[in-house]
Backbone of each chain as ProteinMPNN parsed JSONL, in Angstrom:
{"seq_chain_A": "XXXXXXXXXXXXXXXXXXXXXXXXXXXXXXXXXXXXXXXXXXXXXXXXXXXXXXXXXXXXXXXXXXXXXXXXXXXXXXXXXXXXXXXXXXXXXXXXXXXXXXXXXXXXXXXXXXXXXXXXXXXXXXXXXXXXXXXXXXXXXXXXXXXXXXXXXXXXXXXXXXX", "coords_chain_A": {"N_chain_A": [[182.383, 107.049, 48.724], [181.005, 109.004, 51.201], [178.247, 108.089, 53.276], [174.731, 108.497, 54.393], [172.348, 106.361, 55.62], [169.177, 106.854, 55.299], [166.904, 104.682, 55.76], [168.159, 103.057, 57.382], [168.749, 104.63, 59.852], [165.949, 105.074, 60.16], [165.267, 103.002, 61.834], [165.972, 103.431, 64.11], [165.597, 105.3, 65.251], [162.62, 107.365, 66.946], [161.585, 109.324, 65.796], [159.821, 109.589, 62.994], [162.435, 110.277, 60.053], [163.427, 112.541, 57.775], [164.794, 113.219, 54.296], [165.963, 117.041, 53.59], [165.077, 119.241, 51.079], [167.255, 120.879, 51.076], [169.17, 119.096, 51.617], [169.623, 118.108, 54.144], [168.866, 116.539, 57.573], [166.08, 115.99, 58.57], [163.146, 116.216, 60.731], [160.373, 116.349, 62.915], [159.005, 117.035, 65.658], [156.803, 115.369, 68.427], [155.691, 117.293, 69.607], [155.312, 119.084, 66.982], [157.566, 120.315, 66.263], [159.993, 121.656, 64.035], [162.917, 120.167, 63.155], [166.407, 120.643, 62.034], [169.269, 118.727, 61.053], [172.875, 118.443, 60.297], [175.527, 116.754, 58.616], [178.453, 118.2, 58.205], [181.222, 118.082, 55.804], [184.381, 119.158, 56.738], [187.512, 120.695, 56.542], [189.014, 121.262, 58.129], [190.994, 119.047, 60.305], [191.952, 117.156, 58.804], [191.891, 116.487, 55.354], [190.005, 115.153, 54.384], [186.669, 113.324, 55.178], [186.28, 114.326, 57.71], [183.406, 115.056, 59.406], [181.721, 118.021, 60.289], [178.783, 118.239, 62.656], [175.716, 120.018, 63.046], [173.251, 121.363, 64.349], [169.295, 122.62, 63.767], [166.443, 124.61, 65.401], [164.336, 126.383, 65.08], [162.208, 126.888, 66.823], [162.183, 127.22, 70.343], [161.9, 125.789, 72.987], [161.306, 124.456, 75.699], [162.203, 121.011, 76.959], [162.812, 117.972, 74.561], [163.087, 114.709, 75.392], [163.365, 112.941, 73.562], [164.394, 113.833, 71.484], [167.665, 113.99, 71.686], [167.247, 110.758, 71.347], [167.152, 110.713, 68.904], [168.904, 111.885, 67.781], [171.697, 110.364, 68.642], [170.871, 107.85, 67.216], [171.201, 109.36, 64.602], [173.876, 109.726, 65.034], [175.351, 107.158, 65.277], [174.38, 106.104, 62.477], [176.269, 107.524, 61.118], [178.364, 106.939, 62.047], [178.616, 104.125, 61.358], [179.097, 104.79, 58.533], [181.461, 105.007, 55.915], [182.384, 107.783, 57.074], [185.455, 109.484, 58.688], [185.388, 110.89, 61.332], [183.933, 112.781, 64.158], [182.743, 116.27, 64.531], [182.543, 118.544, 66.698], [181.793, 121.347, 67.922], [180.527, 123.714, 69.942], [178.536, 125.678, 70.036], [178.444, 129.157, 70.729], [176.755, 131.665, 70.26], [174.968, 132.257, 72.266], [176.522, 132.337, 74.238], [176.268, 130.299, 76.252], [178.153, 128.329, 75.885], [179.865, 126.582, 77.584], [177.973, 125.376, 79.35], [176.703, 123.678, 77.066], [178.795, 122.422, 76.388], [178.94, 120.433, 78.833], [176.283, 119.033, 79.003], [177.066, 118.197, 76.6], [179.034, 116.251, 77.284], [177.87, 114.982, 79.605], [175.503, 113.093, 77.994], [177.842, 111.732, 76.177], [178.879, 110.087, 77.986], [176.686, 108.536, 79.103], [176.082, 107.18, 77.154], [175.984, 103.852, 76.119], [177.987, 102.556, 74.274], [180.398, 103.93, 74.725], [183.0, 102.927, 74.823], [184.357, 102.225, 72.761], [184.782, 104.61, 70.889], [186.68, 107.038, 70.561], [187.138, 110.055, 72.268], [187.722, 113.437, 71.851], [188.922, 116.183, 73.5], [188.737, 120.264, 73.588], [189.735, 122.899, 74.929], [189.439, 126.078, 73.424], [190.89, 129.56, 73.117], [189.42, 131.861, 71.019], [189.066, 134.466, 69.053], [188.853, 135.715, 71.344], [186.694, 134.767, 72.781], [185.979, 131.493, 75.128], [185.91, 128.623, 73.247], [184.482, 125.784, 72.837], [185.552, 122.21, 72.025], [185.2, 119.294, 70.369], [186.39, 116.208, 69.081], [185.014, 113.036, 67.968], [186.169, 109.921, 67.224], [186.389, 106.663, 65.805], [187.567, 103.965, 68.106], [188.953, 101.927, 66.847], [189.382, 102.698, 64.126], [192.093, 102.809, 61.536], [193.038, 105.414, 60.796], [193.34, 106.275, 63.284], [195.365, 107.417, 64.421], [197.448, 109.379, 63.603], [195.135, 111.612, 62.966], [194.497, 111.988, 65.443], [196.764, 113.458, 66.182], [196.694, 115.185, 64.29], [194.556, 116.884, 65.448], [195.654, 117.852, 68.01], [197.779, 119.133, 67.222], [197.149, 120.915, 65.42], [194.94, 122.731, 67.167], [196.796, 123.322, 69.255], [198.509, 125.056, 67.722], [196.212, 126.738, 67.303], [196.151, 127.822, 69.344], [198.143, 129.161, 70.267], [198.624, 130.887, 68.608], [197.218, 132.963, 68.914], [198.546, 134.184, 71.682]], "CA_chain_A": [[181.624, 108.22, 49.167], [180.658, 108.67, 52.594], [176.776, 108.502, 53.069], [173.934, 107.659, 55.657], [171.042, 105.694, 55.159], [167.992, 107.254, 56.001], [166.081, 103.329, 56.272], [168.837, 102.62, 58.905], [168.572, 105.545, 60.813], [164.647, 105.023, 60.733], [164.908, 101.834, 62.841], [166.234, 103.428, 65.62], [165.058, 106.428, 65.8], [161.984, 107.822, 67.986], [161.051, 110.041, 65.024], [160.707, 110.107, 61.359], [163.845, 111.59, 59.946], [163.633, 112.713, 56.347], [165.676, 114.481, 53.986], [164.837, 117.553, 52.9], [165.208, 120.032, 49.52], [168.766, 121.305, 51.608], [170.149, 118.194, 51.793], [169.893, 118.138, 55.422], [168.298, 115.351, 58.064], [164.646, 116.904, 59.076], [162.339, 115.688, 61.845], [159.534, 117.018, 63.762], [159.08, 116.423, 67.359], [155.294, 115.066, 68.73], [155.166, 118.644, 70.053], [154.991, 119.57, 65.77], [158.882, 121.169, 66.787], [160.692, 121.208, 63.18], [164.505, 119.88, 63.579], [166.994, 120.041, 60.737], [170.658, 118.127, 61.247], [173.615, 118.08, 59.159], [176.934, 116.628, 58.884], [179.056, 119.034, 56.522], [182.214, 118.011, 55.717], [185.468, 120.09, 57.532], [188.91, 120.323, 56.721], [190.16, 121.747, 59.842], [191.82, 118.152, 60.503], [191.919, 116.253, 57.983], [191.282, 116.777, 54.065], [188.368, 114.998, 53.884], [186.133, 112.338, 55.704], [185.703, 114.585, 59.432], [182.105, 116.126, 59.245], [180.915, 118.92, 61.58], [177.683, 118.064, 63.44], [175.163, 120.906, 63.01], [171.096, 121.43, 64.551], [169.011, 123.747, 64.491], [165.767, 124.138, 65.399], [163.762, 128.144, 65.279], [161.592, 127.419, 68.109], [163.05, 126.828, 71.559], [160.353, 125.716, 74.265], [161.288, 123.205, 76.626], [162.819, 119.927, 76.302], [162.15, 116.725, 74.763], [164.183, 114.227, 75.464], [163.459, 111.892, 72.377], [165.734, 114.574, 70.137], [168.678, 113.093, 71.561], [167.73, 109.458, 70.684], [167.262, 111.046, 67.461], [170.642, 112.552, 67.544], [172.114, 109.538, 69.024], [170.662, 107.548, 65.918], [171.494, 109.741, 63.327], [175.077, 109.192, 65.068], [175.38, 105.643, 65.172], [174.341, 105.682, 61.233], [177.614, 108.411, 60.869], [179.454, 105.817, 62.53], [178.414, 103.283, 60.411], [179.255, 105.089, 57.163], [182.956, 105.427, 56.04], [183.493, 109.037, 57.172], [186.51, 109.398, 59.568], [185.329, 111.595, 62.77], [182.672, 113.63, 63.901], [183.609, 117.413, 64.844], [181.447, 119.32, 67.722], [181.878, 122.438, 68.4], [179.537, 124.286, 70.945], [177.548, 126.702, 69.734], [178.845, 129.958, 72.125], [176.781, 132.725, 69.845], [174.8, 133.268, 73.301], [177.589, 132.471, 75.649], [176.227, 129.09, 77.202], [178.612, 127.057, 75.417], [179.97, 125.889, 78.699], [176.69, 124.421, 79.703], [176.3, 122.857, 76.255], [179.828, 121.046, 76.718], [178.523, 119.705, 79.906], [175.581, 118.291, 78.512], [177.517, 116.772, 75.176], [179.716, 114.998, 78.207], [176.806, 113.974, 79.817], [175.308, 112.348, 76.898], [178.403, 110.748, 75.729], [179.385, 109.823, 79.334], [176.042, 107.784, 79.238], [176.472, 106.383, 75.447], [176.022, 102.24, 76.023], [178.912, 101.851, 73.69], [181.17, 104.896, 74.263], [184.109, 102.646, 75.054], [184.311, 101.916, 71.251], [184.928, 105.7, 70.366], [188.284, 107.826, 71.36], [186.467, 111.589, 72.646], [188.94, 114.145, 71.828], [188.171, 117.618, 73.359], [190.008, 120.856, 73.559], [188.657, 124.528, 75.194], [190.556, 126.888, 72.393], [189.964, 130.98, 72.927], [189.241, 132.296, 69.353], [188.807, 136.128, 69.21], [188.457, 136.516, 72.757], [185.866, 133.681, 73.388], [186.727, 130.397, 74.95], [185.296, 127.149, 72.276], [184.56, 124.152, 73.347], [185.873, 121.106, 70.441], [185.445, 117.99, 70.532], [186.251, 114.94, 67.668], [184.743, 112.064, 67.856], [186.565, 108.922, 66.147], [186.265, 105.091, 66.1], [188.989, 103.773, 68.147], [189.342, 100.824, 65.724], [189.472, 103.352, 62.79], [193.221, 102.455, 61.615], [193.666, 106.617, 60.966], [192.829, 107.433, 64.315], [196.91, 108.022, 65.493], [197.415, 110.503, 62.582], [193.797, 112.161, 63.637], [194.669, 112.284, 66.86], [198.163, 114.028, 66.33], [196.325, 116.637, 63.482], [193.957, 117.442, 66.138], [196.205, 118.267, 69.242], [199.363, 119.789, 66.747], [196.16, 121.724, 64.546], [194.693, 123.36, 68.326], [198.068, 123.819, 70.024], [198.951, 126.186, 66.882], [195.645, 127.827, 67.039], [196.416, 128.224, 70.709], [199.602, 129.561, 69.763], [198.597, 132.466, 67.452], [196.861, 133.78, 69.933], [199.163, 134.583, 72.749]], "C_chain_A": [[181.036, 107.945, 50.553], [178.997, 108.971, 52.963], [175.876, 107.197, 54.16], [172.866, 107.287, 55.2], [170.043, 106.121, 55.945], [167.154, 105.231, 56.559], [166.454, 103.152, 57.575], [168.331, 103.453, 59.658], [167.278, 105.58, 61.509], [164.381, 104.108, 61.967], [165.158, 101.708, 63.842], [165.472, 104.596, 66.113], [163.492, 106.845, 66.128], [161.23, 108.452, 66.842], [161.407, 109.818, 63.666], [161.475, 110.987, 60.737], [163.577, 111.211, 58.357], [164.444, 113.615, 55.749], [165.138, 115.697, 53.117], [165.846, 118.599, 51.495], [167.398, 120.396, 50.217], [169.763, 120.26, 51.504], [170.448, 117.9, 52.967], [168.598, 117.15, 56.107], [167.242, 116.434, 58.735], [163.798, 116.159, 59.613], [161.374, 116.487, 62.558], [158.768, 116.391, 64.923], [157.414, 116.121, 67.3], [154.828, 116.515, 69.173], [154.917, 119.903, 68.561], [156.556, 120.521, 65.987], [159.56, 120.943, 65.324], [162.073, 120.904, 64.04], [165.209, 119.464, 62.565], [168.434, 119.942, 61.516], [171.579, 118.024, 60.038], [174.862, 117.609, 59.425], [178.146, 117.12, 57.812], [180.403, 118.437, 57.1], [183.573, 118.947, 55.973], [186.698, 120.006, 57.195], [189.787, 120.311, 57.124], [191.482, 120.481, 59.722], [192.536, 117.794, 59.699], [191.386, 116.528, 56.573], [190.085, 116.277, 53.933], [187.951, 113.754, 55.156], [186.157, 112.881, 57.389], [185.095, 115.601, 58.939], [182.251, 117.388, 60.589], [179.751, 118.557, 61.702], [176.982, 119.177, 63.459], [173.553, 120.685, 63.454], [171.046, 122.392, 64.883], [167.36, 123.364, 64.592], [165.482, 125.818, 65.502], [163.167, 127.919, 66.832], [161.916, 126.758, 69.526], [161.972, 127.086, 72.4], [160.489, 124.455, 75.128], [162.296, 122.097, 75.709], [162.478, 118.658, 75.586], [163.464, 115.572, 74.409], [164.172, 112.518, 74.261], [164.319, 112.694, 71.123], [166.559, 113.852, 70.575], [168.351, 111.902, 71.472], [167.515, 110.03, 69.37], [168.519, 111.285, 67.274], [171.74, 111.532, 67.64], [172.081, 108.548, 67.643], [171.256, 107.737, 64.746], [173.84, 109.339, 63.23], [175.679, 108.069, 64.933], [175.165, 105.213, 63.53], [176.264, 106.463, 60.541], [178.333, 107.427, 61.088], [179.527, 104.722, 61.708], [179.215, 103.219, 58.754], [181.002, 104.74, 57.272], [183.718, 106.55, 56.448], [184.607, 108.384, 58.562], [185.966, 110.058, 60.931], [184.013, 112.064, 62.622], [183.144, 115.089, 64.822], [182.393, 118.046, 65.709], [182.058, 120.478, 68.03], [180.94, 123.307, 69.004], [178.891, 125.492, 70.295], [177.84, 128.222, 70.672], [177.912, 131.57, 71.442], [175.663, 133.382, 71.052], [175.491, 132.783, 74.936], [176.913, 131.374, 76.853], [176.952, 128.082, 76.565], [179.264, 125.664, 76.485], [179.157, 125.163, 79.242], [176.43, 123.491, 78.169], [177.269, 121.84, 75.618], [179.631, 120.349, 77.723], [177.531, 118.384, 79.69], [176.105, 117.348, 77.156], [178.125, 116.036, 76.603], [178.626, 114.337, 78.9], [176.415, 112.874, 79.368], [176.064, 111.423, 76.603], [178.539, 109.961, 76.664], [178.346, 108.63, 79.288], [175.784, 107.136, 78.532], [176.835, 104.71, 76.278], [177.634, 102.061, 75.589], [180.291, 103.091, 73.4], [182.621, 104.502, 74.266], [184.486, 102.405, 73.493], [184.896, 103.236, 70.628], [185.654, 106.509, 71.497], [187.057, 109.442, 71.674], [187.943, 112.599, 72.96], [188.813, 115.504, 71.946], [189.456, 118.84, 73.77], [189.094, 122.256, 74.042], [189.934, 125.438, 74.335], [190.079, 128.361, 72.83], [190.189, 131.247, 71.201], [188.354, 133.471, 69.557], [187.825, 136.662, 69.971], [186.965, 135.904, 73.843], [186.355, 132.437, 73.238], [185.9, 129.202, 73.963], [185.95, 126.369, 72.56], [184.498, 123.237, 72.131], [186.183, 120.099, 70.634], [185.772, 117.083, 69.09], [186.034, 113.901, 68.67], [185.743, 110.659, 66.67], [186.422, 107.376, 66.74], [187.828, 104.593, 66.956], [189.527, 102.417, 67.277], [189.511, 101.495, 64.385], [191.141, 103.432, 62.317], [194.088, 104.509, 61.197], [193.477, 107.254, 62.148], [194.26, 108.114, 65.063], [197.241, 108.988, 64.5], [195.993, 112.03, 62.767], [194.199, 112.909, 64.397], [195.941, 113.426, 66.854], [197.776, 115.635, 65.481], [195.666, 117.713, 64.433], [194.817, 118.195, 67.235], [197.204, 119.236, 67.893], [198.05, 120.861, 65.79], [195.928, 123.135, 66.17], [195.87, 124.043, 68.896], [198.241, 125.081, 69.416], [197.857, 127.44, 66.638], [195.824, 128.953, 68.672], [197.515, 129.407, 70.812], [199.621, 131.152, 68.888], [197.814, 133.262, 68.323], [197.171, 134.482, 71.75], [200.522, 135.174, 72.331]], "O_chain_A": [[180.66, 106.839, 50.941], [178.597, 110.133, 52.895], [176.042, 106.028, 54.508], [172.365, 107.932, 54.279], [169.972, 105.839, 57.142], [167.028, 104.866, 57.728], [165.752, 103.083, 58.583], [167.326, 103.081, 60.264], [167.093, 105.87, 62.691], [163.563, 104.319, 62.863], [164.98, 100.752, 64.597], [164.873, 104.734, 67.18], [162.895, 106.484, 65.114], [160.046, 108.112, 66.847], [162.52, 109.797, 63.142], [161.336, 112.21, 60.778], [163.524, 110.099, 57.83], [164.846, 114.63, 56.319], [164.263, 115.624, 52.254], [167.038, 118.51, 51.201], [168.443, 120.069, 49.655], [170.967, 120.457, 51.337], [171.556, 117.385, 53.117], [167.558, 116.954, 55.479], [167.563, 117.483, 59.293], [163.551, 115.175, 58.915], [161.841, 117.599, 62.805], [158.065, 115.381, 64.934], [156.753, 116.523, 66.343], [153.642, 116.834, 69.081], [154.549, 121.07, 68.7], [156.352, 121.709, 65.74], [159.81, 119.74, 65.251], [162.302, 121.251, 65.198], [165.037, 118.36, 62.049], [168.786, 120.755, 62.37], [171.187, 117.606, 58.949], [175.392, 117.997, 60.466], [178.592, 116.49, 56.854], [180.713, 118.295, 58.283], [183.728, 119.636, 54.964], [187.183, 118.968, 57.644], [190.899, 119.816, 56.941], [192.596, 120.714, 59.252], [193.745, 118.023, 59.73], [190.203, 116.866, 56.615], [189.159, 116.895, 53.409], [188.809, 113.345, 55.938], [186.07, 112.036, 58.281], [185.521, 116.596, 58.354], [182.919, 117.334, 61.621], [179.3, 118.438, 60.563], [177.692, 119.904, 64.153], [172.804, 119.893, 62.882], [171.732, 123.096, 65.624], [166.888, 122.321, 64.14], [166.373, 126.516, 65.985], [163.529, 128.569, 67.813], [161.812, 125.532, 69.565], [161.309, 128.11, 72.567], [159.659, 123.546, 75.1], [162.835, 122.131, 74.603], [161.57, 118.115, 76.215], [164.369, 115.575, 73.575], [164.804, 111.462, 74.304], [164.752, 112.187, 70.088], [166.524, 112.753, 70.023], [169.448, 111.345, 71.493], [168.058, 109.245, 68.593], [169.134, 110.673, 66.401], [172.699, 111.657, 66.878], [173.124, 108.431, 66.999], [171.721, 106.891, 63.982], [174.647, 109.017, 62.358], [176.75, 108.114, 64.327], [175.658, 104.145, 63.169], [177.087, 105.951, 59.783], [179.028, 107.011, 60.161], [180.651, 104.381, 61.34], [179.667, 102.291, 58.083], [181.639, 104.369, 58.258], [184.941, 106.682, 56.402], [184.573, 107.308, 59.16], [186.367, 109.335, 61.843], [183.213, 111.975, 61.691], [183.896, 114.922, 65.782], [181.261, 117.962, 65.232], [183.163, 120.311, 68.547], [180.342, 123.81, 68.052], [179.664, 126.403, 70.589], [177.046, 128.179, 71.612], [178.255, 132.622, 71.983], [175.385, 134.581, 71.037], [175.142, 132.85, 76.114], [177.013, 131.559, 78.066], [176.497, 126.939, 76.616], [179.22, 124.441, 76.344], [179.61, 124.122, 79.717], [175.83, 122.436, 78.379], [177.048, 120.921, 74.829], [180.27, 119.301, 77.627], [177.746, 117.211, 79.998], [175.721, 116.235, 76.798], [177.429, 115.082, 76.953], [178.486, 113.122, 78.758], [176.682, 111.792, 79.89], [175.608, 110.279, 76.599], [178.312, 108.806, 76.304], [178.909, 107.543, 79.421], [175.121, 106.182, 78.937], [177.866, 104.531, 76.927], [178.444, 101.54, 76.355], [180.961, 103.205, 72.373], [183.48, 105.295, 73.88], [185.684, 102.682, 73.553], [185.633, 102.969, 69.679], [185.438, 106.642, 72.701], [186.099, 109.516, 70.905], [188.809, 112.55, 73.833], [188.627, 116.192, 70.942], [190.615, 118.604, 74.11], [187.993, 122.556, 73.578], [191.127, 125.406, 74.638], [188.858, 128.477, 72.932], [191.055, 130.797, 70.452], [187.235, 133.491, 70.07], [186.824, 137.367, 69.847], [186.46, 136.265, 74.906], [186.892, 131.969, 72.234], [184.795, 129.123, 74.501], [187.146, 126.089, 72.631], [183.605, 123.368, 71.293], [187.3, 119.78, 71.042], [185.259, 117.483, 68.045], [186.554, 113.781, 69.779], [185.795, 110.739, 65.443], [186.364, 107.062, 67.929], [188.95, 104.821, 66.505], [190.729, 102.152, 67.272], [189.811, 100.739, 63.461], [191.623, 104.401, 62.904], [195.282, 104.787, 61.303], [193.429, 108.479, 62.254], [194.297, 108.983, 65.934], [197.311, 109.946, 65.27], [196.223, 113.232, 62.643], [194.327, 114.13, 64.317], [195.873, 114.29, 67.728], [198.222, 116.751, 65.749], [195.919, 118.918, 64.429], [194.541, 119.393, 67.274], [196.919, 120.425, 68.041], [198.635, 121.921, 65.569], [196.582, 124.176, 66.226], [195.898, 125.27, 68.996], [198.199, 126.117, 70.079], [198.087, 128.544, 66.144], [195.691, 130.148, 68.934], [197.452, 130.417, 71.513], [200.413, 132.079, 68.714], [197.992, 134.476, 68.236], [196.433, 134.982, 72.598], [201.289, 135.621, 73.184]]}, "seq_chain_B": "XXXXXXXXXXXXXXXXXXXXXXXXXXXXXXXXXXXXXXXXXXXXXXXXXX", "coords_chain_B": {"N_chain_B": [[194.924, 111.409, 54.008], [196.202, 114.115, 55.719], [195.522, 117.531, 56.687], [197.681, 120.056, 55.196], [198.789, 122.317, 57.348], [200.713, 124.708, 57.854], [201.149, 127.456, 58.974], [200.07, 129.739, 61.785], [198.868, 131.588, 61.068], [197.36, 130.544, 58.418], [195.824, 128.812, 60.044], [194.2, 130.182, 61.959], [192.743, 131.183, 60.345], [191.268, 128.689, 58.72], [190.273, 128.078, 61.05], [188.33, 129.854, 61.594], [186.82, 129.703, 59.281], [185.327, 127.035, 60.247], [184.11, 128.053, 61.883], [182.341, 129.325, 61.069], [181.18, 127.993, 59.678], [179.111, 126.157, 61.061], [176.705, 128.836, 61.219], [176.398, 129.634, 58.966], [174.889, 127.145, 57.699], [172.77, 127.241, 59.119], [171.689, 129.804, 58.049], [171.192, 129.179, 55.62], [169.867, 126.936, 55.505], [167.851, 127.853, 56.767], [166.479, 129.512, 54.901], [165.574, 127.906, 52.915], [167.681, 126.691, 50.973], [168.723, 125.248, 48.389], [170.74, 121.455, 47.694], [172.407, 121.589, 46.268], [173.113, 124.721, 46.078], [174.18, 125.08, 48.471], [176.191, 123.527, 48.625], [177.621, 124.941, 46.553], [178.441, 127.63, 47.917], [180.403, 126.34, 49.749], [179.404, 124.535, 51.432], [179.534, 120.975, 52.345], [177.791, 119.041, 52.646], [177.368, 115.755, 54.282], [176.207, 112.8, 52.173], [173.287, 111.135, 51.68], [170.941, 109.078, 51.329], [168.11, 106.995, 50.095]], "CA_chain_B": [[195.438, 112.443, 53.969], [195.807, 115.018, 56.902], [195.786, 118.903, 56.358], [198.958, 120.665, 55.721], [198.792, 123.667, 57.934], [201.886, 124.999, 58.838], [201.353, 128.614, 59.839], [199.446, 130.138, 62.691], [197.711, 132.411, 60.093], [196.387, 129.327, 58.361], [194.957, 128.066, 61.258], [193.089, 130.979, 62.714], [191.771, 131.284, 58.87], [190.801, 127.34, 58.557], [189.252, 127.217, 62.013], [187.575, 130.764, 61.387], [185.652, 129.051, 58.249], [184.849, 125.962, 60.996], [183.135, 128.682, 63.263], [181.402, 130.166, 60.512], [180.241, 126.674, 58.788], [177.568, 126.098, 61.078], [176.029, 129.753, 60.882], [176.101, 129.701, 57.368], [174.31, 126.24, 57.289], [171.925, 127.513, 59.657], [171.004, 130.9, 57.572], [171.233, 128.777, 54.345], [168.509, 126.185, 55.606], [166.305, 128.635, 56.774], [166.194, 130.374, 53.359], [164.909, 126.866, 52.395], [168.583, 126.65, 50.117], [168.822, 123.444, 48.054], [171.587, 121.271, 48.57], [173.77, 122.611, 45.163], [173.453, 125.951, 46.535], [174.983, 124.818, 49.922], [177.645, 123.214, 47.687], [178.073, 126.487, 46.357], [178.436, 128.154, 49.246], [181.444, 125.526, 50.189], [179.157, 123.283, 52.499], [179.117, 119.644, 51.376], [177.188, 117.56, 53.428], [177.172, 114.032, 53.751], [175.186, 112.012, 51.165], [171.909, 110.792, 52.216], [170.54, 107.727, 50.713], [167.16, 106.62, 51.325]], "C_chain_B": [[195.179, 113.51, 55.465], [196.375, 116.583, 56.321], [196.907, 119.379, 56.314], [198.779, 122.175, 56.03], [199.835, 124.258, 58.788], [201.511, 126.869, 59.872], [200.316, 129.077, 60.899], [198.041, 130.822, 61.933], [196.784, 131.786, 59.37], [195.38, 128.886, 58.765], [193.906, 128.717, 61.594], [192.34, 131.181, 61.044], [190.574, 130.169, 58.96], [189.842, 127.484, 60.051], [188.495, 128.49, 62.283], [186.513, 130.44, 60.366], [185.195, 127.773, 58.927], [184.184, 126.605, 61.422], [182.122, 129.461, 62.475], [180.672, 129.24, 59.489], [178.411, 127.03, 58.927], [176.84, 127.27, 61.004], [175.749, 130.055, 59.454], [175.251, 128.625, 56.795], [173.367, 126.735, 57.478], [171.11, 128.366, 58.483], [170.707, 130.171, 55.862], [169.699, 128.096, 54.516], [167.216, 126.416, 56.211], [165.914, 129.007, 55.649], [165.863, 129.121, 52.797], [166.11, 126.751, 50.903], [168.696, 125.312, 49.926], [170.505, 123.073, 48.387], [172.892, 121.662, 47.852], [174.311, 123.896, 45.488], [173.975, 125.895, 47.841], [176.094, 124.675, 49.45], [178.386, 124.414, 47.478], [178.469, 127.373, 46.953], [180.075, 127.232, 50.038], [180.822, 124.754, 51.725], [178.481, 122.403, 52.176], [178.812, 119.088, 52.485], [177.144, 115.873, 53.435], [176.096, 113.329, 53.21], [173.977, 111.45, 52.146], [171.075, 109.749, 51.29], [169.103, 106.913, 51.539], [167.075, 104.881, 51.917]], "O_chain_B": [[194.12, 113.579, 56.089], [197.41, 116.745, 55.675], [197.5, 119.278, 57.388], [198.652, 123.063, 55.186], [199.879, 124.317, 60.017], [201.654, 127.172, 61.057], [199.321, 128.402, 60.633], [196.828, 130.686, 62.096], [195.6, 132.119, 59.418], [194.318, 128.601, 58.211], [192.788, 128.201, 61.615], [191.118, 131.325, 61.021], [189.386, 130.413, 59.168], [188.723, 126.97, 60.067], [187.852, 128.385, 63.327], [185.371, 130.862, 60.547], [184.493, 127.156, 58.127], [183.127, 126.002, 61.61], [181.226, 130.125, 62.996], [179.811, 129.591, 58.682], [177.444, 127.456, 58.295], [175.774, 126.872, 60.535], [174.818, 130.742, 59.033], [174.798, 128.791, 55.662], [172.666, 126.962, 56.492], [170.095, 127.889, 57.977], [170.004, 130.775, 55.051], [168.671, 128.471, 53.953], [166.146, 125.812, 56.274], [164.737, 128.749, 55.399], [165.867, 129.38, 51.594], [165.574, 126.724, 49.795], [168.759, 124.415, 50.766], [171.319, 123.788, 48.971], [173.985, 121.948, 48.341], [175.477, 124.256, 45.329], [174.226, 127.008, 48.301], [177.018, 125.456, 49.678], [179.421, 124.812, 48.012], [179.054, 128.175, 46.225], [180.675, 127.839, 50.926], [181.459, 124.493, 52.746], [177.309, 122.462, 51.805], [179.663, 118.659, 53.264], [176.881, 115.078, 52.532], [175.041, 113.282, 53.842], [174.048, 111.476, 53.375], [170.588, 110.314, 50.311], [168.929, 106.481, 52.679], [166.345, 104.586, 52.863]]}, "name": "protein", "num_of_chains": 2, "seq": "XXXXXXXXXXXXXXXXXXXXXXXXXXXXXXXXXXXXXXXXXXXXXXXXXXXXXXXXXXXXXXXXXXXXXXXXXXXXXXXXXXXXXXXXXXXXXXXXXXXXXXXXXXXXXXXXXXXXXXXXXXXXXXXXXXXXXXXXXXXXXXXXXXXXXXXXXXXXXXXXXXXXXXXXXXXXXXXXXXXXXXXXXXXXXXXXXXXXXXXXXXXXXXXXXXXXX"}
């Protein structure tokens, strides 16, 4: 079973991360900011073992830039576990997804240890908006050439139904 | 195992329930939904262990 350890996750992270009644990773910023995270399981790729990456947060007021070591954290425990990938997809429901693929490259771009992990991204249109998709995988993960081949031959075909 | 998705129609299905995950997590974990009823719903999260 594929599963994260809250203890671990505590010892890096900036903020206490607990879980809550949902089943989802919950935190609240020094500014009292709730923040719930999840990693649901996807079968786009792969039958099982590549999550989707999900946050949300209601109130939007500035930045603080200790969420991403939280986020960073909670990733590094993902990584840890046995799942297979991690699935990003941009958020586009008010049409800055382009700015919020910039900033995931940022981020990873500045990741200590990103040479360790393959970044596999793809801009797809899907009914008439472009999405931004990234996977994440270990490049030592011995399914990552099967992965890699679901992902590009999965996209191509969604590419494909739409032209 | 890797997905068998041969047709186009498939696809835009499968990666139409990817684009509608996270909004459904979202509206689930506002409604303060436990994590069976997410299940229920067809979104399994990864285990959590304290």
């Amino acid at each position: 079973m594929d599963l994260i350890s809250l203890s671990a996750v505590n010892t890096k992270s900036p903020y206490k991360i607990d879980s809550d009644s949902s089943g989802s990773f919950f935190f609240v910023t020094e500014k009292g900011r709730p923040y719930h995270v999840a990693f649901i399981e996807d079968p786009l790729f792969y039958e099982h073992g590549i999550y989707q990456y999900c946050l949300d947060t209601e109130v939007h007021a500035g930045a603080d830039s200790h969420v991403h070591e939280v986020v960073v954290a909670l990733m590094e425990e993902f990584f840890n576990s046995s799942a297979k990938g991690l699935l990003y997809i941009c958020d586009s429901m008010d049409g800055r997804q382009a700015a919020r693929n910039r900033l995931f490259n940022r981020w990873f771009n500045a990741y200590p240890h990103r040479d360790e992990y393959r970044l596999l991204q793809r801009e797809v249109p899907y009914e008439g908006v472009l999405q931004y998709v990234s996977l994440i995988v270990r490049k030592d993960h011995p399914e990552l050439k099967p992965i890699t081949e679901s992902f590009d031959r999965v996209l191509s075909n969604l590419e494909y139904a739409y032209k | 195992m890797e997905t068998a998705i041969n047709t186009p129609k498939d696809i835009r299905k499968m990666f139409g329930n990817t684009m509608s995950m996270r909004k459904r997590w979202t509206a689930a974990v506002r409604q303060n939904a436990t994590r069976k009823e997410m299940e229920k719903m067809g979104i399994k999260q990864i285990a959590i262990v304290k």
